[in-house]
N, C-alpha and C positions, 0 to 999 in steps of 0.2 A: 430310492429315498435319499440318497446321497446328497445327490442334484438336486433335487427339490432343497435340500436342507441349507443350502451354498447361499440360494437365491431369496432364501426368508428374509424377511425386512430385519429383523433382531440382528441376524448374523450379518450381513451388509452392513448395520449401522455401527458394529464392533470393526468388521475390516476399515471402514473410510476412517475412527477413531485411532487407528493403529500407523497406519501408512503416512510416515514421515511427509511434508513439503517438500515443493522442489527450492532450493536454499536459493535467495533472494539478497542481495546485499542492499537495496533499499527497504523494503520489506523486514528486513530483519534489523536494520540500523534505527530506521524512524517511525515502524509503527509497532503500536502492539494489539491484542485481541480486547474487544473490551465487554459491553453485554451480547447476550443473546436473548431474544424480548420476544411476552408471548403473544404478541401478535403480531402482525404483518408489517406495521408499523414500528417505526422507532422512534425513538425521543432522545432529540439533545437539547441540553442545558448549557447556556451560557452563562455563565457569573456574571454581575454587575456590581457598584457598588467602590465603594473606597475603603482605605485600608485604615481603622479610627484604632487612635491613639488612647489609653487612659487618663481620665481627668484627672486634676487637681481637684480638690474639696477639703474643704476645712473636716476637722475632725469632729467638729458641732454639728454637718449637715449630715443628712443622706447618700445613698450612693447614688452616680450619677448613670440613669441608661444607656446603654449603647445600643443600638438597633442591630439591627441581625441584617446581615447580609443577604439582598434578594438575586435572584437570577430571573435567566429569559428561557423558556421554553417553546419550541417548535417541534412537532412532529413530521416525519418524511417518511411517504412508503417507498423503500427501494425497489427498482425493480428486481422480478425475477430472473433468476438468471436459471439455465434448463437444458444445459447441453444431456444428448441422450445418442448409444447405438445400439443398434440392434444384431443379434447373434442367426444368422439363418444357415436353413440347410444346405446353401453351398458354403458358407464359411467351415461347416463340418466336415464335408467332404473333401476341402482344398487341403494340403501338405504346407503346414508351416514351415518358416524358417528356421532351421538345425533341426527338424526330424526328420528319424533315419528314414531310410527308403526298403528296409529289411523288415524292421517291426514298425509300422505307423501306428499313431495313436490312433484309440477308438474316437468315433463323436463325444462321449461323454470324459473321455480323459481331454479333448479338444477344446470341449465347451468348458471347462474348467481351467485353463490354458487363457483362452479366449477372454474370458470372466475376471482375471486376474489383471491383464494386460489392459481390457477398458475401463478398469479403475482407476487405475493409475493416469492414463490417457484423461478420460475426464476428466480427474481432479487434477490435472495440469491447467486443462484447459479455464478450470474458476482461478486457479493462482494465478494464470497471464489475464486473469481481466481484473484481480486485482490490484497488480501490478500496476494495468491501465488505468485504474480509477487513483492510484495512488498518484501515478505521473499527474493526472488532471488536476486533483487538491494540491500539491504541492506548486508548480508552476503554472496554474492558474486560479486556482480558491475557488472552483467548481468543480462539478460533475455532470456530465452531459450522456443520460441514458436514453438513447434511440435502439430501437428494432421493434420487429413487427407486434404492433399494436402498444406497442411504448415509446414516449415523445415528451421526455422531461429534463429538465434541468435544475438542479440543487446548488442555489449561489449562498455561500456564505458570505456573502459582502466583502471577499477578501481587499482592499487598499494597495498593499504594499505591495505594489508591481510599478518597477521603474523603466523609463527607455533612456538612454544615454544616446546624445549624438554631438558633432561637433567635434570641437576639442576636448570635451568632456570624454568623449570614447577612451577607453584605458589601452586603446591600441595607440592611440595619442602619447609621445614621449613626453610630451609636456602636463597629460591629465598627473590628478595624485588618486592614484589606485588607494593609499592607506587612509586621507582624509575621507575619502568617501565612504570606506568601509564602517572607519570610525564612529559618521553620522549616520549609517544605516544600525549600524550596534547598538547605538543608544536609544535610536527612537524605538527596534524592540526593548529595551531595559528601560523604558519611559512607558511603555506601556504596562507595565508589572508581567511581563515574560521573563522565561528563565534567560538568565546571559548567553548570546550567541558563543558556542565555540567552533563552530567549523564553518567552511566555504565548501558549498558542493558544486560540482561547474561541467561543463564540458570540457573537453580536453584542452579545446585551442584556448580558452578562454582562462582557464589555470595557468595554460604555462605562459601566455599573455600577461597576465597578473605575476608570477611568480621572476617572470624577464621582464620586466618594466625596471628603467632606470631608476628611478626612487626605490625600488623595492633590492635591487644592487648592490644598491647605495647603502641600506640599511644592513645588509647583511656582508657587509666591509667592516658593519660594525658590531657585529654579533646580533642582530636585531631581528632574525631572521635565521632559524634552523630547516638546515635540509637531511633528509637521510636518517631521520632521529626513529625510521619506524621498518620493521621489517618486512620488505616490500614482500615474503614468499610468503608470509601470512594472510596478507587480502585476498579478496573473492576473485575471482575472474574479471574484467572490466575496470578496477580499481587501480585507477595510480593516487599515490601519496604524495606532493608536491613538495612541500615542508610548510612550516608554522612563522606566522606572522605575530612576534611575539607584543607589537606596537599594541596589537586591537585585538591578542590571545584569540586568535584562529587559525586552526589548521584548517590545509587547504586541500582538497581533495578534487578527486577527478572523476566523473564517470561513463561510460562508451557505453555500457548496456542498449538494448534496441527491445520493443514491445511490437505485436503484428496487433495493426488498428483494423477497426470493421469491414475494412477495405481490402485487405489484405495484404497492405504495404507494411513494411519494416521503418518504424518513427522511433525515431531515440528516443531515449526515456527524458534527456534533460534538452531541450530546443537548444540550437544551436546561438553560440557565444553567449549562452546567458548561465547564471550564479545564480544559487541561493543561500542567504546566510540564516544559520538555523540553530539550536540548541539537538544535540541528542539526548538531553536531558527530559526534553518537554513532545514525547511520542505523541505521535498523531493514530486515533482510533479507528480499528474495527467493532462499531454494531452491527449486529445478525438479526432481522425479522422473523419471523415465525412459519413453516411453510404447512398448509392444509393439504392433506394428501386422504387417498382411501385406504384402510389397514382393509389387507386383503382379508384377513385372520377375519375382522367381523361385519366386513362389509360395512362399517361407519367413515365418516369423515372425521380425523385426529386433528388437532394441532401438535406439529413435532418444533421443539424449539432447542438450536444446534446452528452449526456452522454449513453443516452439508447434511443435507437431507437424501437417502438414496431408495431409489424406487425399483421394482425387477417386476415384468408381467409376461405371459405368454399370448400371442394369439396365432389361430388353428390354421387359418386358409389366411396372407400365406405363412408357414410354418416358420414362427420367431421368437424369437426370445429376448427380452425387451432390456436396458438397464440405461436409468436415470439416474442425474442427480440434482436436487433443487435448492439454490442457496440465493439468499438478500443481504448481501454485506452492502456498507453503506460505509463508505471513509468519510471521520469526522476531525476536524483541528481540534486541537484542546482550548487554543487560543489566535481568533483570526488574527491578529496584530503580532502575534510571537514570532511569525519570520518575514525576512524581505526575499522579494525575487526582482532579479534587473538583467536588462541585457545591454554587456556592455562592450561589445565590440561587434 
């Protein structure tokens, strides 16, 4: 009964509830959770609209209407995503790693062993694809979900993607790394986004920017802090460059790597390219809804969650099943609120 009781959909859906993420420094920097919606679909809304001022009015007339602010509405079904393994009778009988070889476990202390350790595994395996989907919205303003029998792509019409070449490349001693920043700050702050404060970049591409003569030059003159943060405090991947106090951004670094469908290692941020962003203005996780069978009454449910998990057994050949079904769908708050450029 025990076993049985491990495997029930209730008690699953309280473990996946409980078990920490695997800690992410973009993930945790720039997005946050946002709905989980009851059905398969999601819905973003985009504001439109301008920011209106209160009238003048004599004190003889009425007061003067302001319209209400409308927005744009799209629906998107994400894909599902469905990674799943299975528990079988020689995974029972094999000797894990650190058990003893005097008392072995039984199968059922095994399969509970086992049970534990594919939770975890799984649910790594939906953080690295969101990871993936977050790289795609960030440095490129889509999403591009392919595999079997899925073939779509979610374009927010992002714009703000630059190519630099020429003398203009900021590996160019004569480009100005600050005026450009300058007018990429403002056109998000022109677009009623929240003010950029940071530079996220690749490595060579930071310290590119942060060695660039003009940028030297300023910090001959105080205009430019280094070292003002302490480096043993960031995540793994994370160097701190310093602050470009001209255009209030810090400049950040990051090496992190994601394994794409192919099963290469692609960094998370392409190579020599920047993005200038607010922390202030998180970019969304929405969750769809996943239809599953409750074993308990043999009906079709809608479960609505981040992670949906599923456990079945079948006889011939002898397994033991565990799934997990989630439709996260990363959404900007505001497609104009960051720039991405590559500039070397």
């Amino acid at each position: 009964m025990a076993i049985k009781d491990i495997y029930s959909f209730p008690t699953l859906l309280k473990v996946i509830g409980q078990l920490p993420p695997p800690s992410t420094y973009i993930l945790n920097t720039f997005f946050q959770d946002g709905e989980t919606f009851e059905t398969e679909s999601v819905e973003i809304q985009t504001m439109k609209g301008s920011k209106p001022i209160a009238p003048y009015v004599s004190e003889l007339q009425p007061g003067k209407v302001i319209l209400r602010t409308g927005f744009m509405a799209k629906q998107y079904k994400p894909a599902l995503i469905k990674p799943a393994r299975p528990i079988t009778a020689i995974d029972l009988k094999t000797r894990a790693a650190g058990e003893s070889l005097i008392n072995p476990d039984q199968p059922e202390v095994r399969a509970r062993k086992l049970l534990a350790k594919d939770i975890v595994d799984l649910q790594e395996t939906i953080t690295r694809r969101l990871i993936q989907q977050a790289a795609e919205l960030m440095f490129q303003g889509k999403i591009t979900q392919i595999g079997e029998g899925v073939n779509q792509v979610i374009d927010y019409d992002f714009e703000n993607v630059f190519t630099l070449s020429g003398e203009d490349l900021l590996s160019n001693p004569n480009s100005d790394p600050i005026a450009f920043l300058a007018g990429k700050r403002k056109l998000i702050m022109d677009a009623n986004a929240p003010t950029p404060n940071i530079v996220l970049a690749d490595y060579d591409a930071a310290v590119t920017i942060m060695r660039h003569p003009k940028v030297l030059k300023l910090a001959e003159n105080r205009g430019v802090d280094v070292g003002v943060i302490d480096t043993t405090l960031l995540p793994d991947g994370v160097t701190y460059h310093g602050r470009l106090r001209d255009v209030g951004l810090d400049v950040y670094s990051y090496t992190g790597t994601y394994t794409n469908d192919e099963g290469e290692d692609v960094p998370f941020i392409p190579e020599g390219t920047i993005a200038i962003l607010s922390t202030r203005d998180k970019f969304t996780f929405h969750y769809g809804a996943n239809v599953i069978m409750d074993p308990r009454t043999e009906q079709f449910v809608r479960v609505m969650g981040k992670i949906t998990p599923q456990s079945w057994v079948t006889v011939e050949p002898a397994q033991r099943w565990l799934q997990m079904l989630s439709r996260p769908l990363a959404v900007p708050s505001n497609v104009a609120g960051w720039v991405v450029a590559k500039v070397i």
